[in-house]
N, C-alpha and C positions, 0 to 999 in steps of 0.2 A: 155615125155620130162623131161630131168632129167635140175635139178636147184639146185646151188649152191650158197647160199647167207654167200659172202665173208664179218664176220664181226658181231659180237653179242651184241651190245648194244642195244639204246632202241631202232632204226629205223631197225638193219639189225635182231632183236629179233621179234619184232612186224611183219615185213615182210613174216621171216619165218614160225613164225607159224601162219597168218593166210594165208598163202597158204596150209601148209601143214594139216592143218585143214579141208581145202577143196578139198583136195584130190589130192594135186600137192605132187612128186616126188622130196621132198626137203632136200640138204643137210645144214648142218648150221657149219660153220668155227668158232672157239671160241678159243680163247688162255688160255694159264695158271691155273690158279682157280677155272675161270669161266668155263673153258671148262672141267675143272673134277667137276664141280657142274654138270653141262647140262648132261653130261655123264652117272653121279652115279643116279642124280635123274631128270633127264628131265627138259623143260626149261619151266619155271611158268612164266607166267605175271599176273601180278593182274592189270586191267581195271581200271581206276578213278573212274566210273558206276558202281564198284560192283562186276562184274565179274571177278574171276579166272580160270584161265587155266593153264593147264600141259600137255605137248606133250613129246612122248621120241621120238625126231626129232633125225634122224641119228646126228651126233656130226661129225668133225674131226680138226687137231689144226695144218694141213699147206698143203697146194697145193705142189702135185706131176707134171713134167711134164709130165707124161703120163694121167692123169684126164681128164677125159671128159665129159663137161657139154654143156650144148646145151645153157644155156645162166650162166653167173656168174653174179650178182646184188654184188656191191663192197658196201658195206656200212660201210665206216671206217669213222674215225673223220679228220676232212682238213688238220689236221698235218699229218695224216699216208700216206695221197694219193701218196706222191712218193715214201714209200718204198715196196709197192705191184706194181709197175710197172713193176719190172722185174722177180716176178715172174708170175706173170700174160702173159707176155712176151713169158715165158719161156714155158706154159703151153700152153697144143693142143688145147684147147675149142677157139671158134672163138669170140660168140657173149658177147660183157662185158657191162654192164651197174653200173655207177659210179652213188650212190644213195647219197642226201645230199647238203651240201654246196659245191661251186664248181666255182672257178674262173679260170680254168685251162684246158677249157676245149679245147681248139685249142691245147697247150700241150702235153695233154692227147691224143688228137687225133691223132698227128703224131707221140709219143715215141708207139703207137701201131698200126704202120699205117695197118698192116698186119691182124688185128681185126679188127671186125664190132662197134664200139665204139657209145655206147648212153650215154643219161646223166638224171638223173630223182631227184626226189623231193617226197617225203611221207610224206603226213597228218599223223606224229604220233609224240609224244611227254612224257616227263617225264624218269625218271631217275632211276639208277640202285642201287639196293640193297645188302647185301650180297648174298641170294639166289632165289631173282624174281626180276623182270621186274617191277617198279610201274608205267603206264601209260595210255595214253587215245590216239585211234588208230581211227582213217575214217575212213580208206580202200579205200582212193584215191592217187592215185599216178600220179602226171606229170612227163609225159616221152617223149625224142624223142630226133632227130639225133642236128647236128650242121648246120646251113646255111649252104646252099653248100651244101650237103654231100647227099647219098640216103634217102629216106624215110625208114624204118622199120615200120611202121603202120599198116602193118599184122601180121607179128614175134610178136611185141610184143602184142597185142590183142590176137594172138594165144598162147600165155605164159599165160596171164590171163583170159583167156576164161573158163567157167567153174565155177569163182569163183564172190563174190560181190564185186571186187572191181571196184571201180569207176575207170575209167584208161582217163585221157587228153591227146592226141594223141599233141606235138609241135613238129614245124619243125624249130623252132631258139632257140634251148633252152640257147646256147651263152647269149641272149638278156633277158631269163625268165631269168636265176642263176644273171644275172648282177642286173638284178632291184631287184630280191629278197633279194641281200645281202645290196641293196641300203636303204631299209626297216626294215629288222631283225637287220642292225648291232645300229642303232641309239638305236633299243628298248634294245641292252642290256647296250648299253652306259648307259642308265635309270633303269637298275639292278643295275651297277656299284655306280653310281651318289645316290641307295638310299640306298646301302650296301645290296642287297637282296631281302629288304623288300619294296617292291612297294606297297605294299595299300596307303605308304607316299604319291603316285604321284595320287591316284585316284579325288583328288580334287585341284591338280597343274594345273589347264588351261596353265597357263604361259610356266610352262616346258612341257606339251604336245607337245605345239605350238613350240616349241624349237624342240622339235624330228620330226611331221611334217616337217617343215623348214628345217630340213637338207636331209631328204630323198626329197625336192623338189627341191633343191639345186641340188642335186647330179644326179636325172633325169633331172634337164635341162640341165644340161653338156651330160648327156650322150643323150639326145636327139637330142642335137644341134649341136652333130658329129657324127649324120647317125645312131644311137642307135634305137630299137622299142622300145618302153615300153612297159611292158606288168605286169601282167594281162589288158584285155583291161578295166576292171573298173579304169585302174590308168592313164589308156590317159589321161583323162581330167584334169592331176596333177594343169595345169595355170589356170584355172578354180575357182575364188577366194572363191566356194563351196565345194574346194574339203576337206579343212580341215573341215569345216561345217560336210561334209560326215562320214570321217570319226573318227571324237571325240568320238561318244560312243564307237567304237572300240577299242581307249587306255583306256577308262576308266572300259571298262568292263574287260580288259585282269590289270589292276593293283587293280582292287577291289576285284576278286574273285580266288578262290583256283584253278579254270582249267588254270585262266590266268597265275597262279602263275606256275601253271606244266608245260604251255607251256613256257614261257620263263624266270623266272630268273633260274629256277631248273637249265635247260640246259647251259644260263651264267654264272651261277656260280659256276660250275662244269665243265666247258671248257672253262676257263679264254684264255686259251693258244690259241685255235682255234676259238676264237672271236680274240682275238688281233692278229692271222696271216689273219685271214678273211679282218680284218679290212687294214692289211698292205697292201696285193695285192689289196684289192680296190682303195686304195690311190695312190698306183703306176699305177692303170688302170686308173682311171680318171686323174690323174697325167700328164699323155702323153699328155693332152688336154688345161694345163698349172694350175694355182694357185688353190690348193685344197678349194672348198667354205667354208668361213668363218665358215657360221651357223654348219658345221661337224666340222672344227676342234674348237671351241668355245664347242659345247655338247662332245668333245673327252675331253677333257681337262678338265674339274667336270667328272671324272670316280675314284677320289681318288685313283690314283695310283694302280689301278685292269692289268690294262693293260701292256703287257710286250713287 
């Protein structure tokens, strides 16, 4: 099975080489610099844990339409996603999976209605150097089609079969990308809000409860027009335990260095696809009438990061 992972930062890097690590048939798409770094000397991650790696993973810096992959993994940043649609379009390979933040995803789905269109999510994080990768990688991926649409649940098992990654099989992932960015985008309003440096916020109760508060806000709009929430650890949002639940989870991702890799590195370093993320959110829940207060109140302490 040949695979194409359209896109070399830290998610479509990490992907690539650990499939191709494993013994998966992987190309890896890389522009400019970086793609004559990957080229001349193969592409290095260096692990949070310790571990480095270097693979000389085939390279290439733009899609033919004669190329043929049996699945393409697009993993670009939320700004780029519509300027690969046409060549993606353009290209013979059938099956595309769009990896990442993603509100686009009904879209996406009919600008390729003639492709088998998924949409996925990777456990990896941390940011890029001049010639490695610095980050900390799972090896889980959620993946799967849109409501409506068929299942892929053996295609893509038979993509990562073979290897350790943990793989979540959803069949709304519309509803998983929606609550996810319901969630990531408050925590980088709180990158914004401390100028980078979040250990400020590890003994904030106050502002926690503020970021809380807006991702509960924003699932109950979307809950209470036909939304699922998901992960289902998050059904229980109304639940006046649910903050209770999860408080050490803010407090451990703003006191320590992995929290730090996972999310201000990536905020602060994607100003631009945090504030478009954050726009089409607004306009999605938007439709549903007055944006809740407690979002735009935590938008507004972002010290002008936002564009």
């Amino acid at each position: 099975m040949r695979i194409l992972v359209y896109g070399a930062g830290v998610l479509g890097g990490n992907l690539a080489s650990n499939l191709y690590r494993q013994g998966k048939d992987v190309t890896l798409l890389a522009r400019g610099k970086w793609y004559e770094e990957i080229k001349r000397n193969g592409l290095s991650i260096h692990n949070y844990f310790g571990r480095k790696t270097n693979v000389k993973i085939p390279v290439i810096n733009g899609l033919r339409s004669d190329d043929r992959y049996d699945v393409i993994f697009v993993v670009v940043r939320y700004t780029q996603i519509d300027s690969v649609v046409q060549p993606l379009k353009d290209n013979a390979s059938r099956n595309i999976v769009f990896v990442g933040n993603n509100l686009k995803t009904d879209e996406l789905t009919k600008a390729l209605s003639k492709k088998s269109v998924l949409f996925a999510f990777a456990m990896s994080a941390g940011h890029r150097e001049k010639s490695y990768i610095r980050s900390v990688s799972l090896n889980k991926i959620t993946v799967g089609n849109t409501k409506g649409t068929p299942s892929q649940e053996n295609f893509v098992r038979n993509v990562f079969s073979g290897t350790n990654f943990k793989v979540v099989y959803e069949s709304n992932m519309t509803d998983w990308l929606i609550c996810h960015a319901a969630s990531v985008i408050p925590i980088a309003f709180a990158c914004y809000y401390a100028n980078g440096d979040i250990k400020k916020l590890r003994r904030d109760k106050v502002y926690v409860n503020r970021i809380m508060d807006a991702t509960i806000a924003a699932y109950t709009v979307l809950e209470d027009n036909g939304h699922e929430i998901m992960p289902d650890s998050d059904k229980d949002f109304r639940n006046p335990k649910f903050k209770k639940k999860y408080l050490p989870f803010y407090q451990f991702i703003f006191a320590t260095k992995l929290g730090k890799l996972c999310t201000s590195d990536h905020a602060m370093n994607a100003v631009d696809e945090m504030s478009a993320l954050n726009r089409d959110f607004k306009a999605y829940i938007g439709q549903y009438g007055d944006i809740p207060k407690q979002w735009t109140e935590l938008e507004r302490d972002t010290n002008g990061y936002l564009v």
